[in-house]
Steps between C-alpha positions, in 0.01 A plus 500: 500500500433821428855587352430169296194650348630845452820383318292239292243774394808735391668213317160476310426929423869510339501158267161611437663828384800408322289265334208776360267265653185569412606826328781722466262760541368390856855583618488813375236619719696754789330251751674183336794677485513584911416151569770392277744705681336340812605207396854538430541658814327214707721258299837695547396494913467144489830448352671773711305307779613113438871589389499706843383169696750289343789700586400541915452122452866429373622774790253342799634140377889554522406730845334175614766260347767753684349488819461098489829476429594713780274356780670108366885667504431655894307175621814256340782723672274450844526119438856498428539721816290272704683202374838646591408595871282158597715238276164416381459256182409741178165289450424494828392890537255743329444863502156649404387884491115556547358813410182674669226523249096676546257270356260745536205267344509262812611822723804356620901494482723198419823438485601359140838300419648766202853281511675215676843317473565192552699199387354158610141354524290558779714718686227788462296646788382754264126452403349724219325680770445576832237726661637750724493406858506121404764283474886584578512749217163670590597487863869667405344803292199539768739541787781654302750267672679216401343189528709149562400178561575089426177501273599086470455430823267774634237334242583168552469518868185720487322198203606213723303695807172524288269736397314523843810637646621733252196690487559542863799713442472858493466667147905649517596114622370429142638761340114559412488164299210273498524129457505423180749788449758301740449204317550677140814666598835374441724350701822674486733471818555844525330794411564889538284818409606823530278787343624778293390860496438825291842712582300820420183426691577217741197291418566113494515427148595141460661138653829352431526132572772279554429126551697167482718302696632736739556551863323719754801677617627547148174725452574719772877564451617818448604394144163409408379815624714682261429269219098604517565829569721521194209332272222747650739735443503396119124449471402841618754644256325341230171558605135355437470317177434719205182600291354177364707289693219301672290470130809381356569220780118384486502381176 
């Protein structure tokens, strides 16, 4: 507001000027004169200023466009990958990459969906979001180990034994879900979470989930090891999304 004002009162001293208004003589005056050159210089700032904006707009928008493009390129060679080892069906298989992000506000990290792959409908475990500790993903990053399960009939088994019994289980039994989070989840057959971390620092930075129509023992093959590894591999070498990434996605 207050840039508003001081540009607006600058835009007012010079037309004021140019225009001799209400005498030639009033901008005469040494004092008239040093606000005049006041003026100018507040205007020339604000272009300087705006022209700089737009131009670390353009670069932060391809950077962002760049590393979208990368994150969608990595996650589609996984799928192929995973398609090739299991014999899985193309839309029968996703692959999502959460990201660990502070919402410092409500004093607490989540784990946000920045990209996912995947061909057919319903075939996605991947939520927007998942609180860290909770769920498969939030269990994966908390523990820092892989996480597999047959989500389709762990829930259904757990929904047809009732609510009475599920909040009998312990809290890593239920991958720290309540009840209405089991019934909101999807049903995938298969799901798998494996969390990524900082090469430089070590810190668990982010989830990688594969879900679909897949097999148990496919998860844990030595194939499928090498096919995560390979993608956290990839994500760590491009890093946590760039400067206005998050703004940019909220719209």
């Amino acid at each position: 507001m207050g840039a508003v004002i001081a540009v607006a009162l600058a835009t007012t001293v010079v037309t004021a000027a140019q225009l001799n208004l209400p005498s030639k003589k009033v901008w005469e005056h040494p004092a008239a004169v040093a606000i005049q050159w006041m003026s100018v210089a507040v205007l020339a700032l604000f272009i300087v200023v705006t022209e700089t904006r737009q131009i670390t707009h353009l670069v932060r928008a391809n950077r962002i466009r760049e590393y979208d493009l990368d994150l969608q390129a990595e996650l589609s060679q996984v799928l192929c990958a995973v398609v090739d080892l299991t014999g899985a069906r193309w839309d029968e298989v996703s692959v999502s990459y959460y990201r660990v992000r502070w919402y410092y506000l409500l004093f607490q990290r989540r784990l946000v969906r920045i990209a996912s792959v995947r061909l057919g409908v319903g075939t996605s475990h991947a939520a927007p979001w998942w609180a860290v500790g909770v769920g498969v993903v939030g269990s994966a990053f908390d523990s820092q180990e892989s996480v597999a399960v047959d989500w389709g009939d762990f829930s259904r088994r757990a929904i047809l034994s009732g609510k009475d019994a599920w909040n009998e289980k312990s809290a890593s039994d239920r991958f720290n879900m309540n009840w209405g989070q089991l019934n909101s989840s999807p049903r995938e057959q298969v799901v798998l979470a494996t969390p990524s971390f900082d090469r430089l620092s070590g810190e668990t930075v982010g989830c990688l989930l594969l879900s679909g129509a897949l097999k148990l023992d496919d998860l844990s093959s030595e194939g499928m090891e090498r096919i995560l590894k390979d993608l956290a591999t990839a994500v760590d070498r491009l890093g946590p999304p760039p400067r206005g990434w998050w703004s940019a996605h909220e719209l």
